[in-house]
OpenMM code with the backbone's topology and positions (N, CA, C; nanometers):
from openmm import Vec3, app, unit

residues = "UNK UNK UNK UNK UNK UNK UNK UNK UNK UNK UNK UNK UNK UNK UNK UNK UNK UNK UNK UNK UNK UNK UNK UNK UNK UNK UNK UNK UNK UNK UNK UNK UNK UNK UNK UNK UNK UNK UNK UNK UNK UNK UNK UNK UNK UNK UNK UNK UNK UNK UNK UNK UNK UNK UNK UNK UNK UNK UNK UNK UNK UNK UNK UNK UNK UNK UNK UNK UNK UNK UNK UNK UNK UNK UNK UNK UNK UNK UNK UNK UNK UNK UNK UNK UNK UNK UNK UNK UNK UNK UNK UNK".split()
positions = [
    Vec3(-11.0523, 4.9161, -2.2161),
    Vec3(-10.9859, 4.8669, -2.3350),
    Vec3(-11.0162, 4.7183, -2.3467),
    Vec3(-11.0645, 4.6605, -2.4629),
    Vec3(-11.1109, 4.5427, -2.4660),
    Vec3(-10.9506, 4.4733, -2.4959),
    Vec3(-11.0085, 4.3044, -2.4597),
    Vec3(-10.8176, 4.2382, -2.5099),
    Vec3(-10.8206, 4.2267, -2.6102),
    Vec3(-10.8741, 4.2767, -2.7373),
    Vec3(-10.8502, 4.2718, -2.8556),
    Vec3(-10.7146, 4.3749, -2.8449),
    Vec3(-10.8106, 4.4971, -2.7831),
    Vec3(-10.7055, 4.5887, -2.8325),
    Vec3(-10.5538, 4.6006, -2.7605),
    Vec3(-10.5766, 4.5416, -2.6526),
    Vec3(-10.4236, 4.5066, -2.5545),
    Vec3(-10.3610, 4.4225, -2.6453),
    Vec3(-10.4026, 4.3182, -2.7044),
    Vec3(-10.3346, 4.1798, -2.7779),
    Vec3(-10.2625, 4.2519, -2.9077),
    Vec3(-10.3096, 4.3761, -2.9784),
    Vec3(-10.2789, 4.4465, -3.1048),
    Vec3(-10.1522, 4.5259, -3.0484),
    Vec3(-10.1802, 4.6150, -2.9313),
    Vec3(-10.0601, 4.7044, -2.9018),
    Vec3(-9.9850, 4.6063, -2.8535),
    Vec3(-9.9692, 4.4641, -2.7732),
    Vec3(-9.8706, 4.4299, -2.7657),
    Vec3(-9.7971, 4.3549, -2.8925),
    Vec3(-9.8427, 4.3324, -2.9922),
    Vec3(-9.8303, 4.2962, -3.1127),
    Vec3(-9.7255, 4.4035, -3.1813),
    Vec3(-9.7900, 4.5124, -3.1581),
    Vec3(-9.7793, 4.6138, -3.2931),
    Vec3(-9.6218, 4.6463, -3.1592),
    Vec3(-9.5932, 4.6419, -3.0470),
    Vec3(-9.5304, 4.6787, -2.9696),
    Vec3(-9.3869, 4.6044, -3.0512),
    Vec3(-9.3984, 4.4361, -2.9981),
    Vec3(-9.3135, 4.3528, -3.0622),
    Vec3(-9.2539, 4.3842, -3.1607),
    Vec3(-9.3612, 4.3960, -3.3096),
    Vec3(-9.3064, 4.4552, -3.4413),
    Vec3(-9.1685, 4.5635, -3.4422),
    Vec3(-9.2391, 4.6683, -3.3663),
    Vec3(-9.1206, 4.7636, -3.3789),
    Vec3(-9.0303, 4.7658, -3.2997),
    Vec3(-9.0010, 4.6991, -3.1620),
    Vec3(-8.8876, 4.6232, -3.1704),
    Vec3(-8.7548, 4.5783, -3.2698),
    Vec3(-8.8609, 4.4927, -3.3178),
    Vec3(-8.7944, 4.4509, -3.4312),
    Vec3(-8.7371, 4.4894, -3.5758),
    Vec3(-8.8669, 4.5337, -3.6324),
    Vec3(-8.7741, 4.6535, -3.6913),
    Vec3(-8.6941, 4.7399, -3.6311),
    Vec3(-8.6334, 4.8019, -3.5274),
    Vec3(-8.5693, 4.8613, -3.4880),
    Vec3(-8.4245, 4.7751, -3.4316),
    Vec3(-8.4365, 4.6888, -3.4716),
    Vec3(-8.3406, 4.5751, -3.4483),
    Vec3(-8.3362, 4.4874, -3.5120),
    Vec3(-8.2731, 4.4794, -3.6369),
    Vec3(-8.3197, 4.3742, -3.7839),
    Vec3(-8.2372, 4.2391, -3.7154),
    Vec3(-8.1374, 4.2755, -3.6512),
    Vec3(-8.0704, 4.1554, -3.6253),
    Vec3(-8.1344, 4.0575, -3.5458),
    Vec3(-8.2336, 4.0792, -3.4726),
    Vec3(-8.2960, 4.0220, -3.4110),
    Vec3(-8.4404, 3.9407, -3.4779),
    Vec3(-8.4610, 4.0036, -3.5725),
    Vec3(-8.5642, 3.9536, -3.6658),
    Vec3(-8.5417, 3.7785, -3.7169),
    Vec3(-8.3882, 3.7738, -3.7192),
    Vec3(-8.3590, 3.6170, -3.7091),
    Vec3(-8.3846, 3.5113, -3.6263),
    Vec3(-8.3848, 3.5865, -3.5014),
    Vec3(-8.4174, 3.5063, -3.3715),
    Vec3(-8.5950, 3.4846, -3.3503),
    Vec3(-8.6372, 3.3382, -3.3201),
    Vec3(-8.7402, 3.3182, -3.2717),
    Vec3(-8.7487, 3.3552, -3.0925),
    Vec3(-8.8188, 3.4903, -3.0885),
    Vec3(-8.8140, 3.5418, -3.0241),
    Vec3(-8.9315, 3.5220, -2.8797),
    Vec3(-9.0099, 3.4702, -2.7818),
    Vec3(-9.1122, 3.4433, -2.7545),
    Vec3(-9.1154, 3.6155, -2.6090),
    Vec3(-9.2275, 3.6856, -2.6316),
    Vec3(-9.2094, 3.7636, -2.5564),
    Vec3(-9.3621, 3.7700, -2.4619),
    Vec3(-9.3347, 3.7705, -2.3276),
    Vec3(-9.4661, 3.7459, -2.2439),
    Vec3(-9.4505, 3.8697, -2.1673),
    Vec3(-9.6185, 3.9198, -2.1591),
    Vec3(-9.6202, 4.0366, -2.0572),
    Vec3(-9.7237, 3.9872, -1.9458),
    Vec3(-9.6929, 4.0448, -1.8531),
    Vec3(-9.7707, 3.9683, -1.7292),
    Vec3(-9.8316, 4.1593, -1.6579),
    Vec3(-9.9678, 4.1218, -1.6814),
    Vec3(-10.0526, 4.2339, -1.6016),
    Vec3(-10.0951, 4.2370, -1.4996),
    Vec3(-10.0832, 4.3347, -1.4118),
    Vec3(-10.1524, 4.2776, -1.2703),
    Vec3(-10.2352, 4.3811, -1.2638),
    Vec3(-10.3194, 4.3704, -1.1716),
    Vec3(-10.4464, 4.4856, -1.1693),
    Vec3(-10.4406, 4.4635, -1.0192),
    Vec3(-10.5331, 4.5635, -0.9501),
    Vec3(-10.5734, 4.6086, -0.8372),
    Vec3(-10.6907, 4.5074, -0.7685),
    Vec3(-10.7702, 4.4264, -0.8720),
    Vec3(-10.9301, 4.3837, -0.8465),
    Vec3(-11.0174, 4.4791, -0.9089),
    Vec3(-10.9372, 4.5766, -0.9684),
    Vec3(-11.0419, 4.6591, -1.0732),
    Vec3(-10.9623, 4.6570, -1.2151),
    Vec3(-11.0644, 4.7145, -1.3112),
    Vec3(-11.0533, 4.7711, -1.3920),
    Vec3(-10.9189, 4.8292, -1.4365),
    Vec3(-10.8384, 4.8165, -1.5157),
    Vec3(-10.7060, 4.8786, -1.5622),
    Vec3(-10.6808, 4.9166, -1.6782),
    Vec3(-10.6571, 5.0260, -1.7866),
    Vec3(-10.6481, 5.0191, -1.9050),
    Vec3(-10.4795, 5.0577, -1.9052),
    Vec3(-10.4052, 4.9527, -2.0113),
    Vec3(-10.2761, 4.9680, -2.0370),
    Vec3(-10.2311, 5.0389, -2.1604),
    Vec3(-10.0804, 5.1143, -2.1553),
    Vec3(-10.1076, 5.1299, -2.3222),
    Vec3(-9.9527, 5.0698, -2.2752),
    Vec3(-9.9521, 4.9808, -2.4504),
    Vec3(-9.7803, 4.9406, -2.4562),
    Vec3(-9.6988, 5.0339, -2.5390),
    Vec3(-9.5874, 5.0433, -2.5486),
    Vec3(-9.5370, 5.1175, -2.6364),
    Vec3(-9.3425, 5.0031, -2.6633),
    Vec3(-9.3289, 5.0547, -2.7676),
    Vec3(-9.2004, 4.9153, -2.7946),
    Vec3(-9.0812, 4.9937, -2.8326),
    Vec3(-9.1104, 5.1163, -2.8601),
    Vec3(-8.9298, 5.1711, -2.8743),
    Vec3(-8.8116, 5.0897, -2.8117),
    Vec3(-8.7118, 5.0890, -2.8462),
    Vec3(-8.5792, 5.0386, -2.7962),
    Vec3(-8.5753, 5.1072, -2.6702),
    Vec3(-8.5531, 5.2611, -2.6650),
    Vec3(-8.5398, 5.3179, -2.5542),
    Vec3(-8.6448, 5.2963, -2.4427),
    Vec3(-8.7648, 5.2820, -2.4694),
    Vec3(-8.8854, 5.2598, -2.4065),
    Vec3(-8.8427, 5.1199, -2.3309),
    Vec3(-8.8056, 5.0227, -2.3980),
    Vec3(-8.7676, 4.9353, -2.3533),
    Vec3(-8.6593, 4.8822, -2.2610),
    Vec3(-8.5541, 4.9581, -2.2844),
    Vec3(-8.4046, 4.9784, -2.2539),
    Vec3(-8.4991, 5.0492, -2.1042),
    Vec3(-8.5307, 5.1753, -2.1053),
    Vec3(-8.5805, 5.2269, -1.9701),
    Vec3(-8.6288, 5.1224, -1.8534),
    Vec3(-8.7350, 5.0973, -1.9383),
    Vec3(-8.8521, 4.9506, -1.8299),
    Vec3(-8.7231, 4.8340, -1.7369),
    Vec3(-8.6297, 4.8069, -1.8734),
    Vec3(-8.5503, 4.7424, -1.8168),
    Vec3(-8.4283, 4.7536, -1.7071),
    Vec3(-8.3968, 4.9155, -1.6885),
    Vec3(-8.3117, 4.9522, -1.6233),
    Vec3(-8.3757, 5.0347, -1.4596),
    Vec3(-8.5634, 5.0449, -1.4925),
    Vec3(-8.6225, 5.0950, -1.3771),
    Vec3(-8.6661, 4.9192, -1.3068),
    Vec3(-8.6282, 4.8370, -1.4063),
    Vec3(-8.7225, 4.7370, -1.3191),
    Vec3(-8.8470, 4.7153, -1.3488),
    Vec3(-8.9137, 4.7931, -1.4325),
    Vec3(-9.0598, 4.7693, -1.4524),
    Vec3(-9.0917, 4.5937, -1.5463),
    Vec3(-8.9964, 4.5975, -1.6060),
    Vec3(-8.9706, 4.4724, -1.7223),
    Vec3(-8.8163, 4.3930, -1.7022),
    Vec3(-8.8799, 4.2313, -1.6752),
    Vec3(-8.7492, 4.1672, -1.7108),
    Vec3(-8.7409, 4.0641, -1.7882),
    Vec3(-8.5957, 3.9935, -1.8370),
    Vec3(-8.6362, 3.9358, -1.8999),
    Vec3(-8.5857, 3.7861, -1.8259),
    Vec3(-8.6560, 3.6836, -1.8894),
    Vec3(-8.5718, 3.5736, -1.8879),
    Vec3(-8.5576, 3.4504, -1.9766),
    Vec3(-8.4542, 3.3845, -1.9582),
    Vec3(-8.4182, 3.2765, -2.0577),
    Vec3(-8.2681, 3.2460, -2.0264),
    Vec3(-8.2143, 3.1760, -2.1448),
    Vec3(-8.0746, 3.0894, -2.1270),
    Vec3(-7.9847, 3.2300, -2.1345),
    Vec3(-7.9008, 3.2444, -2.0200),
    Vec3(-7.7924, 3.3845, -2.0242),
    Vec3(-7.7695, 3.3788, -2.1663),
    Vec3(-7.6734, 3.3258, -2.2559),
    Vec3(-7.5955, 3.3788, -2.3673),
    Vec3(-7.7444, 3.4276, -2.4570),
    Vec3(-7.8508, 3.3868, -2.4557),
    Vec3(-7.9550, 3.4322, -2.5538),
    Vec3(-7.9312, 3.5789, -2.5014),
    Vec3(-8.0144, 3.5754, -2.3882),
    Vec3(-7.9880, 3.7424, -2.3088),
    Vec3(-7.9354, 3.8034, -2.3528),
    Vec3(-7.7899, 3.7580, -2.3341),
    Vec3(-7.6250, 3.8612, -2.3266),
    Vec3(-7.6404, 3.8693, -2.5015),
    Vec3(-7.7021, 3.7968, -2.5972),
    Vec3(-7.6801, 3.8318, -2.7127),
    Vec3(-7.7361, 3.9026, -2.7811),
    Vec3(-7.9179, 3.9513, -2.7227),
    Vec3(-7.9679, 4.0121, -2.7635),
    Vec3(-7.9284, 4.1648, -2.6937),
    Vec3(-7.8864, 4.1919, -2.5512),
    Vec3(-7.8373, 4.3008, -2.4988),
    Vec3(-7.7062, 4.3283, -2.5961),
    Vec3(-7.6277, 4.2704, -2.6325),
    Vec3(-7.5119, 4.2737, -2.7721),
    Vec3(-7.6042, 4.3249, -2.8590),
    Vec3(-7.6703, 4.3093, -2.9365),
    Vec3(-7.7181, 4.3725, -3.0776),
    Vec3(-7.7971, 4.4791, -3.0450),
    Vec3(-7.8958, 4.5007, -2.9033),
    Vec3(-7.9522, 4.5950, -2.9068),
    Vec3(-7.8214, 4.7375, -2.8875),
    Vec3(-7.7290, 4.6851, -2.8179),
    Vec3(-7.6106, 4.7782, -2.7769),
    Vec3(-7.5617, 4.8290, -2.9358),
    Vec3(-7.5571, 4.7647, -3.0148),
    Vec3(-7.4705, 4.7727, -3.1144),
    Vec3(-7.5779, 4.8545, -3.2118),
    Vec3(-7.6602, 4.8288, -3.2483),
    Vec3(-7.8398, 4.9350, -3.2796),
    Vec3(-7.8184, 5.0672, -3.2663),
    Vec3(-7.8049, 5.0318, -3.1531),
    Vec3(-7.8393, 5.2105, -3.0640),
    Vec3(-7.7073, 5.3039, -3.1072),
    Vec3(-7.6315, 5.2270, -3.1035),
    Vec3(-7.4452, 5.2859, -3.1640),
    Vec3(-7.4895, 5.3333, -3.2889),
    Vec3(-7.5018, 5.2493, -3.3632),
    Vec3(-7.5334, 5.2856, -3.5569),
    Vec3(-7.6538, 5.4237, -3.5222),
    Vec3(-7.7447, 5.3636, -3.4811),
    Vec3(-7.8817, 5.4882, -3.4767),
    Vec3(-7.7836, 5.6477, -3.4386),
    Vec3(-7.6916, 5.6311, -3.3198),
    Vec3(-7.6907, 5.7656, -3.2492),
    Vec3(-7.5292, 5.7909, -3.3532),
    Vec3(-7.4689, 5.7310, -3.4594),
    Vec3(-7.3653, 5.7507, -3.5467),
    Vec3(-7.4452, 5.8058, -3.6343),
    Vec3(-7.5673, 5.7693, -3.7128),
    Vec3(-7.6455, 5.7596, -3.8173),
    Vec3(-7.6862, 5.9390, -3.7764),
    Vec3(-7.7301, 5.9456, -3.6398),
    Vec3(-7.7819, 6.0868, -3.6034),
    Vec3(-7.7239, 6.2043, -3.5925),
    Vec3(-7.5560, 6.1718, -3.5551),
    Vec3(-7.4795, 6.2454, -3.5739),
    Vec3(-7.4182, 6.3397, -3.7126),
    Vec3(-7.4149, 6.2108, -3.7771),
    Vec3(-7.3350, 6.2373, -3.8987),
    Vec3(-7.4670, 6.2997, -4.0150),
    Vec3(-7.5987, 6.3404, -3.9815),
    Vec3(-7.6486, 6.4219, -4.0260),
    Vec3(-7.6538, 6.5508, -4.0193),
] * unit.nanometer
topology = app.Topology()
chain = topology.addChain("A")
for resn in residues:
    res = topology.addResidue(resn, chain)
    for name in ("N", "CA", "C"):
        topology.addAtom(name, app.Element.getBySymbol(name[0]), res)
C-alpha cells in the first residue's frame, strides 16, 4: 500500500468520526497514528467507526492523549452519540 493510500484511509477514517459525532466537528481536533512494522513490509487498513474506535480504545490497541477535561469531554459526547444512535435504533 503506497502512503498515499494510508494518508486517504486515515483521512477518510477521521471524517467519519466526525460525522458520526457532529458535536465534535466544533473541536479542532489533531489526531496522530503511530505505525510500527517488524523491519518489513506492512500493509494497514484504518477503519473510523465510533465502535471501531471505542473497541481499539478499550483493547489498548489506541490511546489517546492531551489536557484530561478535553479527553473527559470528548468521551462525554461520544457517550452521549452512541445513546441517541442506540434510542434512534430502537424506536424504529
Amino acid at each position: 500500500m503506497a502512503s498515499a493510500d494510508t494518508k486517504t484511509l486515515v483521512i477518510n477514517a477521521v471524517q467519519r468520526f466526525q460525522q458520526q459525532v457532529p458535536a465534535l466537528q466544533q473541536l479542532k481536533l489533531v489526531v496522530g497514528l503511530e505505525l510500527r512494522g517488524r523491519g518489513d513490509t506492512q500493509l494497514y487498513r484504518v477503519e473510523g467507526t465510533v465502535a471501531d474506535w471505542r473497541e481499539a480504545f478499550v483493547h489498548g490497541h489506541a490511546k489517546a492523549t492531551g489536557p484530561p477535561e478535553i479527553l473527559q469531554l470528548i468521551e462525554r459526547v461520544v457517550d452521549r452519540q452512541q445513546e441517541r444512535s442506540r434510542t434512534k435504533k430502537a424506536s424504529h
